[in-house]
Structures are given as structure tokens and as C-alpha cells.
MMTF fields as JSON, N, C-alpha, C and O atoms, coordinates in Angstrom:
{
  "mmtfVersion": "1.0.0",
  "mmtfProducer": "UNKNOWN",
  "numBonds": 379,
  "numAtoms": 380,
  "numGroups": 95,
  "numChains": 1,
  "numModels": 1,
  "chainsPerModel": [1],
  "groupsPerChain": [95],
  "chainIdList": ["A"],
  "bondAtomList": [4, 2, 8, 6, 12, 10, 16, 14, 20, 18, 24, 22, 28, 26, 32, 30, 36, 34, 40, 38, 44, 42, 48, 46, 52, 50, 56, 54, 60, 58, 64, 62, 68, 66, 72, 70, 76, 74, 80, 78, 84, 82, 88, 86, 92, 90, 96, 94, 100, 98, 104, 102, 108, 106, 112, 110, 116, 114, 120, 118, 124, 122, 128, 126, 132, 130, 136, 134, 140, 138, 144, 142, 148, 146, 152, 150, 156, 154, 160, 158, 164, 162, 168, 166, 172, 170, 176, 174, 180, 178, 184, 182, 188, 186, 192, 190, 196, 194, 200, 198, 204, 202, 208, 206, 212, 210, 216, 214, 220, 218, 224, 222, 228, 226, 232, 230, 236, 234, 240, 238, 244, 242, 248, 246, 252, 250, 256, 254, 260, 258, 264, 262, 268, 266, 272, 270, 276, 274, 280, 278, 284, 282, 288, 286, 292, 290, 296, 294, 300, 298, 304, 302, 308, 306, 312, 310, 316, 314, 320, 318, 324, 322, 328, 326, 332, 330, 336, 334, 340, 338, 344, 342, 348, 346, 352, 350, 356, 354, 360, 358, 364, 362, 368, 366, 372, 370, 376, 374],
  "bondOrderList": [1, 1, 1, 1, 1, 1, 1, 1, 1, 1, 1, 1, 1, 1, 1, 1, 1, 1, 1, 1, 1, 1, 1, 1, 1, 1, 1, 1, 1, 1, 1, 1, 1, 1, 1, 1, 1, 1, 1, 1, 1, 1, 1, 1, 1, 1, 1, 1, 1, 1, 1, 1, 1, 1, 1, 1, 1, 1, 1, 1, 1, 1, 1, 1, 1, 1, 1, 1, 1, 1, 1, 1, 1, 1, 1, 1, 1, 1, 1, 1, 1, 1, 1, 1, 1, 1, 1, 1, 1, 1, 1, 1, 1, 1],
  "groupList": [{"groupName": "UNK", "atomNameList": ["N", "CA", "C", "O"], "elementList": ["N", "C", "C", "O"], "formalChargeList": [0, 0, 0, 0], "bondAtomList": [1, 0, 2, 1, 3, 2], "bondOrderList": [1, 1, 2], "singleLetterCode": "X", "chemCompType": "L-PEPTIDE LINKING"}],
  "groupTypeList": [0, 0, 0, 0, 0, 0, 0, 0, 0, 0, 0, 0, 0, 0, 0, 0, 0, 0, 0, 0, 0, 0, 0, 0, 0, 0, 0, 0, 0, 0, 0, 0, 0, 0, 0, 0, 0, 0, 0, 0, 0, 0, 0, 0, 0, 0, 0, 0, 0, 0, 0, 0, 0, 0, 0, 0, 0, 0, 0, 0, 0, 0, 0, 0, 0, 0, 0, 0, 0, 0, 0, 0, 0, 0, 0, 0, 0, 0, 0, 0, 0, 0, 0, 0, 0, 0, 0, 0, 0, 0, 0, 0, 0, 0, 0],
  "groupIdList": [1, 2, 3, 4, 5, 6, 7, 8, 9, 10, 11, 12, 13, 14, 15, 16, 17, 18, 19, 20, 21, 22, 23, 24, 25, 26, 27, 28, 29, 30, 31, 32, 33, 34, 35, 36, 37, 38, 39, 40, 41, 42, 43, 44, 45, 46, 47, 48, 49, 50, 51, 52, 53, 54, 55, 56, 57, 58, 59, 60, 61, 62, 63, 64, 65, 66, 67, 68, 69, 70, 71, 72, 73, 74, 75, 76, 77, 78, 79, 80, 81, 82, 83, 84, 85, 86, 87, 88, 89, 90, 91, 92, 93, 94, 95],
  "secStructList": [7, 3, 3, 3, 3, 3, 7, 3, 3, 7, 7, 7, 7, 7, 7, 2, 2, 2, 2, 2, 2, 2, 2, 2, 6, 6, 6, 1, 1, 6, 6, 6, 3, 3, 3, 3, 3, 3, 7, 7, 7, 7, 3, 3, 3, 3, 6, 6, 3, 3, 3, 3, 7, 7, 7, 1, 6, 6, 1, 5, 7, 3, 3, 3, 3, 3, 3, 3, 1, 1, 2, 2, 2, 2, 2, 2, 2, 2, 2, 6, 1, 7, 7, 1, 1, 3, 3, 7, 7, 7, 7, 7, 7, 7, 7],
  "xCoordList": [-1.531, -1.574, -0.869, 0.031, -1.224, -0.581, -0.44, -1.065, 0.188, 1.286, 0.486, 0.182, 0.175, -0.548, 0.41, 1.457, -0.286, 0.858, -0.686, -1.706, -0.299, -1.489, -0.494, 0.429, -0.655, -0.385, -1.567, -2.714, -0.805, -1.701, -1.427, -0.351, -2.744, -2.451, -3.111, -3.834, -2.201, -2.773, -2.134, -1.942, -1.849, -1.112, -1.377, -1.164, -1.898, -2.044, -0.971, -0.778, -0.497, 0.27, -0.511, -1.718, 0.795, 0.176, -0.19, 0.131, -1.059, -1.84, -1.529, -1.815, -1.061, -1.379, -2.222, -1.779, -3.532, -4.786, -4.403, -4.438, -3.972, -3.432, -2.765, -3.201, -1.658, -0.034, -0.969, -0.543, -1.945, -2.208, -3.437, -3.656, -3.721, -4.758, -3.944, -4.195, -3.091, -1.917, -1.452, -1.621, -0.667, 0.243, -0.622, -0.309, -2.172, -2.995, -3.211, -3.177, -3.395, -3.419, -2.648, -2.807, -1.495, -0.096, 0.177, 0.737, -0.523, -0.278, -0.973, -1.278, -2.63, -3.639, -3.153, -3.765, -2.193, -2.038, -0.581, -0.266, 0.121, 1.578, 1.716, 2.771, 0.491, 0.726, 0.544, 0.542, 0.409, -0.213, 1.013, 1.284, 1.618, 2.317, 3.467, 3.571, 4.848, 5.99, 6.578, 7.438, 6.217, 7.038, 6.109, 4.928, 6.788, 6.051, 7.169, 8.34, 6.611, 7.439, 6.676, 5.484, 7.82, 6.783, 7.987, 9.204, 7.143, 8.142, 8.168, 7.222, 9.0, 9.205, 9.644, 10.169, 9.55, 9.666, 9.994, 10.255, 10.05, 10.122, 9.913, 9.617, 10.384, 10.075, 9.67, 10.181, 8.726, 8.543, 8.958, 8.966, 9.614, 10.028, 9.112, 8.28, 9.199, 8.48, 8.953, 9.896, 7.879, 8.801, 8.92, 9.907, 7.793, 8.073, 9.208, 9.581, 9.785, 10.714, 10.753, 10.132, 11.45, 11.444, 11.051, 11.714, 9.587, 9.795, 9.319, 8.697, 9.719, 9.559, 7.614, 6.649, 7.564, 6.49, 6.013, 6.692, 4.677, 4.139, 3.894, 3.662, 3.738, 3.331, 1.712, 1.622, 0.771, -0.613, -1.465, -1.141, -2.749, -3.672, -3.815, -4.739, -2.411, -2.928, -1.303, -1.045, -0.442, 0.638, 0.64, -0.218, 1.279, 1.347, 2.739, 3.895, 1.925, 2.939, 3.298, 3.805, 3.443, 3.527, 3.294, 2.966, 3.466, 3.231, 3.201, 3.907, 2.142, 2.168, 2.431, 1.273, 3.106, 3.15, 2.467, 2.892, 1.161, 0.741, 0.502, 0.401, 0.347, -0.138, -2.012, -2.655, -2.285, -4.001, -4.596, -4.05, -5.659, -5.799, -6.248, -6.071, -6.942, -7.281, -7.644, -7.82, -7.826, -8.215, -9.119, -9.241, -9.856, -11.228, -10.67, -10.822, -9.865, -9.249, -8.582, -8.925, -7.745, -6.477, -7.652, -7.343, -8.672, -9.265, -9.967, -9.942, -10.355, -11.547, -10.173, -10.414, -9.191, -8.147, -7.73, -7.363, -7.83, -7.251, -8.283, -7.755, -10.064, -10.951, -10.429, -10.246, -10.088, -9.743, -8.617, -8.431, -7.988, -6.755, -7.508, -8.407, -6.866, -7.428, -6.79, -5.95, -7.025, -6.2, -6.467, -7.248, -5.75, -5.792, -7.263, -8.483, -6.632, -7.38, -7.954, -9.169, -6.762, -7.222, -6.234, -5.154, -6.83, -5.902, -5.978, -6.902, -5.06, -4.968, -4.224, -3.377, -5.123, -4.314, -4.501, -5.466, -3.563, -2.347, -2.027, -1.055, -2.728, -1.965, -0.436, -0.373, 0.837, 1.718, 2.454, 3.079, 2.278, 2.652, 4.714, 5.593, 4.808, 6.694, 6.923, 6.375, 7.753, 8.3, 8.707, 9.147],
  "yCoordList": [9.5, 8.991, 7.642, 7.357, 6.963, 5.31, 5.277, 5.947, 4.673, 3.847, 2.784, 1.802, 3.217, 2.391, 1.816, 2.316, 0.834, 0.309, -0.02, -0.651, 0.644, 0.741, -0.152, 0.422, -1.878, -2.345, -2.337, -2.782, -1.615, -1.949, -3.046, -3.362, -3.659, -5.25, -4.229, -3.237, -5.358, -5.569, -4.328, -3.239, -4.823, -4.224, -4.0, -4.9, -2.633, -2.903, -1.568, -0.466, -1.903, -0.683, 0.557, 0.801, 1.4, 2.988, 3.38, 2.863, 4.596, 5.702, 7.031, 7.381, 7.703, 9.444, 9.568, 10.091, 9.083, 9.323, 8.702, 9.263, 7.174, 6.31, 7.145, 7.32, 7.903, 8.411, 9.985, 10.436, 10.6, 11.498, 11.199, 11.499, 10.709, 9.948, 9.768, 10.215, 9.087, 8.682, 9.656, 9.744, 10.588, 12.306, 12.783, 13.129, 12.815, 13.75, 12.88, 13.377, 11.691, 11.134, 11.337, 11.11, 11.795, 11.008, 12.175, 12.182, 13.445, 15.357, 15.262, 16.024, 14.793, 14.671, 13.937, 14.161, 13.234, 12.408, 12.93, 12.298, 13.894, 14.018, 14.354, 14.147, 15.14, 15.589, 14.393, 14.608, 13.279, 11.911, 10.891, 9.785, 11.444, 10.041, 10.249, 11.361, 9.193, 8.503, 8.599, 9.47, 7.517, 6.433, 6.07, 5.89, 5.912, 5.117, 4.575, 4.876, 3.532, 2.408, 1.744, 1.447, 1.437, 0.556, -1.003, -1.154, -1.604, -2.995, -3.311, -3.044, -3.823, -4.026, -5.572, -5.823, -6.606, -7.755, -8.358, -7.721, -9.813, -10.499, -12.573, -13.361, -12.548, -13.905, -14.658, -14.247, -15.769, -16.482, -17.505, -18.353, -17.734, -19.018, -19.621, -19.008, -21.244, -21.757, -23.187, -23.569, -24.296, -25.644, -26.026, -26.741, -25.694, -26.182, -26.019, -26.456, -24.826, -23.922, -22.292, -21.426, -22.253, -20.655, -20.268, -20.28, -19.829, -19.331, -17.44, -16.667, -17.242, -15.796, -15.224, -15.889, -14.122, -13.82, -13.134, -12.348, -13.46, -12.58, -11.696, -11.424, -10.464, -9.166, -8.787, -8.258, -9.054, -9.083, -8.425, -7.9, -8.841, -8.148, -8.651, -8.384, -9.654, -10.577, -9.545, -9.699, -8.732, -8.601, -7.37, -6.498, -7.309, -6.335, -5.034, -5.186, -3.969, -3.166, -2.35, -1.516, -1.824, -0.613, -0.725, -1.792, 0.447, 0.446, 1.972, 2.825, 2.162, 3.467, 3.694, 3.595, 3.922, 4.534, 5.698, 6.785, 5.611, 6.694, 6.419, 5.33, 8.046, 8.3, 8.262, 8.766, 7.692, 7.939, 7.744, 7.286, 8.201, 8.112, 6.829, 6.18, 6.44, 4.836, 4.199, 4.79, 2.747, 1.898, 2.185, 1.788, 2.779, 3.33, 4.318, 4.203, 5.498, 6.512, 6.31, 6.81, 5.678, 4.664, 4.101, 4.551, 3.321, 2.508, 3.935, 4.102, 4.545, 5.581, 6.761, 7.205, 6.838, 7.54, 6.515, 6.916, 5.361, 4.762, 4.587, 4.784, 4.154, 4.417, 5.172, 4.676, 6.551, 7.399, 7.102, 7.98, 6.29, 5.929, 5.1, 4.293, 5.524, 5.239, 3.705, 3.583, 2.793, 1.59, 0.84, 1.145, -0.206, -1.434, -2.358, -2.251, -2.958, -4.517, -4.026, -3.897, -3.666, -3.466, -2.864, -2.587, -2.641, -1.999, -2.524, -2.136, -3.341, -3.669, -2.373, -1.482, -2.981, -1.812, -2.343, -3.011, -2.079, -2.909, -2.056, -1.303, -2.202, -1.292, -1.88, -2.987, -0.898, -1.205, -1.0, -0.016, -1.794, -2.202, -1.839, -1.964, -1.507, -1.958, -3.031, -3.106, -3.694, -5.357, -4.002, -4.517],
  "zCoordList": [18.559, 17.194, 17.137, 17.928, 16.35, 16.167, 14.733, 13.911, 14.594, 12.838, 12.627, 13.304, 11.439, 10.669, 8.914, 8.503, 8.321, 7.276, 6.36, 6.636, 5.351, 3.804, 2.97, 2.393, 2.842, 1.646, 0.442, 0.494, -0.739, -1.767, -2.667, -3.176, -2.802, -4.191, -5.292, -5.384, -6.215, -8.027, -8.499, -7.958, -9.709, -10.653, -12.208, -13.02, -12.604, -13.945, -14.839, -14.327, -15.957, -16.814, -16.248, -16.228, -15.706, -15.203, -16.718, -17.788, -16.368, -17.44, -17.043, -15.898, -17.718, -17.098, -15.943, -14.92, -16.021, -15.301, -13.831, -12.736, -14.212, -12.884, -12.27, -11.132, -12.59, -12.052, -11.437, -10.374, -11.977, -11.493, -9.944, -8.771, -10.654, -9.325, -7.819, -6.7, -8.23, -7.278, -6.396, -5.18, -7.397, -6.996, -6.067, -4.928, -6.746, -5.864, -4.282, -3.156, -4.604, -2.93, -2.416, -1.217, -2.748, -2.038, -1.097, -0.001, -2.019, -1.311, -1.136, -2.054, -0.416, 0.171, 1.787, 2.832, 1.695, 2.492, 3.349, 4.357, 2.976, 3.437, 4.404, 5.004, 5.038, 6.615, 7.577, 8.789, 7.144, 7.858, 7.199, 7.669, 6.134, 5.912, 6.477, 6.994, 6.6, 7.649, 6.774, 6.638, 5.703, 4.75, 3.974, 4.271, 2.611, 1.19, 0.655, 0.886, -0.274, -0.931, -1.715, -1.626, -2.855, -4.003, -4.495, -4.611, -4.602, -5.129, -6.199, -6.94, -6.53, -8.316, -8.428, -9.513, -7.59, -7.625, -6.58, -5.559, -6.626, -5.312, -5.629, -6.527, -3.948, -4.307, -2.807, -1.765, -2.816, -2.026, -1.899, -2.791, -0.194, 0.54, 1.239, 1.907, 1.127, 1.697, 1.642, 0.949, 2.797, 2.419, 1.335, 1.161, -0.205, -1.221, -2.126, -3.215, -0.802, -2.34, -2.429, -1.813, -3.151, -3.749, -5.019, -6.056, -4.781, -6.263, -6.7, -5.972, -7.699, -8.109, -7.873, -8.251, -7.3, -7.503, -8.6, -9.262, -8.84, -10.08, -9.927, -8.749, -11.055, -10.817, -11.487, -12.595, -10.85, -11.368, -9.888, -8.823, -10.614, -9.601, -8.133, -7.365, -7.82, -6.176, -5.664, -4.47, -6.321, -6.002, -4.965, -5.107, -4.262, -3.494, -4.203, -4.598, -4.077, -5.135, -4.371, -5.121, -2.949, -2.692, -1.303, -0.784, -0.609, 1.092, 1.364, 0.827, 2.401, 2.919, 4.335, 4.74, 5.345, 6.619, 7.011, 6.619, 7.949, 8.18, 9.299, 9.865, 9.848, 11.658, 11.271, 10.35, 12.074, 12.45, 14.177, 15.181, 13.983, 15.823, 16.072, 17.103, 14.894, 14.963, 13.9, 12.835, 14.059, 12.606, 12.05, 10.891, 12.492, 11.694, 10.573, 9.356, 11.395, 10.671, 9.512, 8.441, 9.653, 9.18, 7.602, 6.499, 7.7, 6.991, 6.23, 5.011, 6.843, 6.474, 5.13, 4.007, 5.771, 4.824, 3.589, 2.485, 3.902, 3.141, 1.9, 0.805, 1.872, 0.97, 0.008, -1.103, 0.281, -0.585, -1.512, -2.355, -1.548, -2.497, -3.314, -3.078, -4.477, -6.038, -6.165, -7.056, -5.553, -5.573, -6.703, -7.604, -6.615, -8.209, -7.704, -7.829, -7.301, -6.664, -5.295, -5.141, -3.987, -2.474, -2.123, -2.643, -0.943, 0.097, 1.663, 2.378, 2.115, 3.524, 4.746, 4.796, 5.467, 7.013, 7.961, 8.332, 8.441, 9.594, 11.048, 11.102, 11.951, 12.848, 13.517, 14.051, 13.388, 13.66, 15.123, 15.518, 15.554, 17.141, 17.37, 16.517, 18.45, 18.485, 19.688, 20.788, 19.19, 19.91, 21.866, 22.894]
}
């Protein structure tokens, strides 16, 4: 099995419906998941500067750690999440 990393973008006001949608992936997913995490703000460096990030539909809100046998898997589990905007996956390598 290999580590995989589910960032989800975009952000809109949760709903009952949103928050349940969610719950149910999340216990759909627990025998496969590591680690989850959600962000609540942030900011970007760069040569121009620092500035605050926004919280809209380009934002990245959240992260999932899961085992899969491969990126296919990984991508094919991830469909199933009720996402905002997207969902990226990442296979995670160690240095």
C-alpha cells in the first residue's frame, strides 16, 4: 500500500446536507484513512510579498491521508467525496 494526500479546493457556507455528505465519506473512508485536516486560513509568500489568502472556491480547505495500492485507487476513492470545487491527489513519497 502507498500514501496518498486528497487536497480539497473551494469553499462554500456548510448546510446540514454538506456536513452530512461529508460524515458519511469520512466513515466510508476510515479503514483507508492516516490523517485529515481542515484549514481555516493562511497566507502566501512570495517575491512580491506576503499576502493573506482568500477563502473561496480556488482555496484549499482540507486534506486527507490515505493508504491505496495505487493512483488510480487513490483517484478512483477520491471521486466519491462530495467535494466543493476539486479534489487533487498526490502520491506521497519519503525523502
Amino acid at each position: 500500500m502507498k500514501n496518498f494526500m486528497l487536497l480539497h479546493f473551494g469553499f462554500v457556507k456548510p448546510t446540514p446536507e454538506i456536513m452530512g455528505a461529508w460524515k458519511a465519506w469520512f466513515e466510508s473512508i476510515s479503514d483507508k484513512q492516516i490523517e485529515q485536516g481542515h484549514f481555516s486560513g493562511g497566507q502566501e509568500i512570495s517575491k512580491n510579498g506576503t499576502k493573506d489568502l482568500p477563502w473561496n472556491m480556488e482555496s484549499i480547505t482540507g486534506y486527507n491521508i490515505i493508504k491505496a495500492e495505487s493512483l488510480d485507487a487513490a483517484v478512483k476513492l477520491a471521486q466519491s467525496n462530495p467535494f466543493i470545487a476539486s479534489i487533487r491527489v498526490y502520491e506521497l513519497r519519503s525523502m
